[in-house]
Structure formats: C-alpha cells, structure tokens
N, C-alpha and C positions, 0 to 999 in steps of 0.2 A: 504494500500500500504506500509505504514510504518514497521508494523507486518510482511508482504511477505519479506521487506527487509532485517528484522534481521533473520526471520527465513534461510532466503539464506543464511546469513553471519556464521552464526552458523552449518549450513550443513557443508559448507565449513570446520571450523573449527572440527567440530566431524570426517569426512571423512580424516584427515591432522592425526588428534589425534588418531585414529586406525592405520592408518599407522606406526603413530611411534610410539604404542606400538609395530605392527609387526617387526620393524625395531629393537627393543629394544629384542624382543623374538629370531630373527634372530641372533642375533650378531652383527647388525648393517652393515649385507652385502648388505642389499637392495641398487639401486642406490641414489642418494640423489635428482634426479627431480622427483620420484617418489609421496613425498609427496605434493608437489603443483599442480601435476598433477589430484592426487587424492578429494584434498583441489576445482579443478575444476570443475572437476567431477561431484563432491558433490553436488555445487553451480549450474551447469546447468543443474543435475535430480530434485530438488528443486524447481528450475525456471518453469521445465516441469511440474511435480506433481500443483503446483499452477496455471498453466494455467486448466490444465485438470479437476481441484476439483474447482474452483471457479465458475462455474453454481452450484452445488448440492450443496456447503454451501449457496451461495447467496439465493436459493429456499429455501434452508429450514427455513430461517429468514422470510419470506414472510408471512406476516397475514389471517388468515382465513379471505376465502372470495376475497382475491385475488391471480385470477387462469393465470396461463402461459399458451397464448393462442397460442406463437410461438415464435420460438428460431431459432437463425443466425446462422449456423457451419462454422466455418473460415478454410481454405485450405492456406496453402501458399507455394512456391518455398524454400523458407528462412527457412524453416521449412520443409524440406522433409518426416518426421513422418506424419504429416497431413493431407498427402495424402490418409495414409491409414487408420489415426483413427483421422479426424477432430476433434475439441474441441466448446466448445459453445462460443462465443464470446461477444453476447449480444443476450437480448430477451426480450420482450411485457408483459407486464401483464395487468389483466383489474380485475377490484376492481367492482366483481358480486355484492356488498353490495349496491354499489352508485346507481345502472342501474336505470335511471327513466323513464317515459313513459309521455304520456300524452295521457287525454283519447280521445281529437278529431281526435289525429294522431295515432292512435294505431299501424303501423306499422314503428313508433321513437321511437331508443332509445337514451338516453343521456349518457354516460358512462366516467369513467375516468379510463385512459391507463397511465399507468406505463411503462418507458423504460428504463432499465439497460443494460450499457455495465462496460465491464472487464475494462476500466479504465476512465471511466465517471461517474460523478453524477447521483443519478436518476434523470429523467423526470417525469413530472405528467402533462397529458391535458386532457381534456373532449373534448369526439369527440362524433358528432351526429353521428347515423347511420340511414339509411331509409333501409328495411330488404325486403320490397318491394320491389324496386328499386335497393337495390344491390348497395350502394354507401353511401358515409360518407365526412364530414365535420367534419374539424379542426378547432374547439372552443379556440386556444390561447388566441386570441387576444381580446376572449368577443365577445358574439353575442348579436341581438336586437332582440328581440322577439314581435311579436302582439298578439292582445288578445288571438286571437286561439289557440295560442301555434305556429305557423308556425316560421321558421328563416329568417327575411329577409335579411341578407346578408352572405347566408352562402358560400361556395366555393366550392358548391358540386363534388368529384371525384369518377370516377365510380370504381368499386370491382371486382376485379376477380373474378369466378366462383371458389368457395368453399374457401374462404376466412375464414380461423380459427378464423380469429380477429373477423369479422361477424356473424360468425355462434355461436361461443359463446354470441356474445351481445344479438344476433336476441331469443336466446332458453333459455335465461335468465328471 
C-alpha cells in the first residue's frame, strides 16, 4: 500500500513535470491551472492502473501448488468505469499441496483456502469438504476428530451446485 502511494505521488509529479516542460517549449503560454490539473490527472490514472493490475501481480506471487479457484469482480456507482470493465477485488485460493483425505471417508477433503483482498491481509483456514454431499465446514476455530477420522462438531453448510471452490478440492 505504501509502494501504491509513492508511486501515485510520483505520477503526479512526472505528469506536473511534462507539463512544464510543454509550458517551457511553448513560451510559457499555456494556462497556469493546467499543470495541477494535469499533476491530477496523473494521480487518478495511477490510482486506476493499481486497482486494475493488483489481481495479476498479487497471482503471480502465489506458490506453486496454490490454485485460484474464484475471484470477486467489484462494480460500483463511485466508479462509473466499472460498469463496463469491473476489476478483481479479492479472490480464494486453495493450496492443492495440503488436500488430505482420509481413507475411511474417502469422499473428505481437508484443505487450506487462502483469501486475499485488495486491501486486506491474507487469510489462511482449513475447510473440510464432503464432495459427496456437496457441503463444507469451516475448520477456524479447531475441530475434534474421532478415531474414524469423522468431525464431531463441524458446522456443516450446504454448496451450490458447481461450486469452483469444490470442484477443485473434490478433483484434487
């Protein structure tokens, strides 16, 4: 976020500084709000460019072995562009390396999901899935397991029909 900020501050300034070489090449006819307007300019293509490129840098950091299984596209009023070219906002990953099974319940998986957003922390949780069943459990807070491998107290929710998150743990 830091980075994002000086690079905006430095737009600004590069965009201010072409100006007034133009103003310097001109004879200094140009108006004289033209440079801060420009200097804004700068500062809120910058702004834009960093919403738009921060899914594709933040993916390509991401470690072999953990895949993007769905991504949020953000729309807003505030933002009138959006409408017609939304931006990613935040997205899911699940870390295919971790998936474990168990062999009495073979159709569980264990997995841990990664969730980044544009100005949030990563998350990291282990969530069961049942691939059978079509439904999954959020592992925060520590589950208790019995011998068999079952969870007894999981908080099972049911999955929509074609659920990305799913369909990748389940084919894992």
């Amino acid at each position: 976020m830091f980075v994002e900020l000086i690079a905006t501050v430095f737009a600004g300034i590069a965009c201010a500084g072409i100006i007034m070489l133009l103003n310097i090449l001109a004879g200094r006819r140009l108006p004289k709000w033209i440079m801060p307007v420009a200097a804004g300019l700068g500062m809120i293509g910058m702004t834009i460019s960093n919403e738009y490129t921060w899914f594709d840098r933040t993916a390509d950091r991401i470690p072999d072995g953990v895949i993007i299984a769905m991504k949020v596209d953000e729309q807003g009023w505030l933002r009138p562009w959006t409408k017609i070219w939304p931006y990613t906002k935040r997205f899911v990953a699940v870390d295919t390396a971790t998936v474990r099974k168990n062999a009495n319940l073979p159709d569980q998986r264990l997995a841990d999901l990664y969730f980044f957003g544009r100005w949030s922390p990563v998350n990291q949780a282990p969530m069961l899935f049942d691939c059978a069943g079509a439904r999954s459990a959020l592992l925060i807070d520590g589950a208790d397991f019995a011998e068999d491998g079952t969870v007894a107290d999981a908080d099972w929710q049911s999955v929509p029909n074609g659920d990305p998150i799913l369909k990748l743990v389940c084919e894992t």
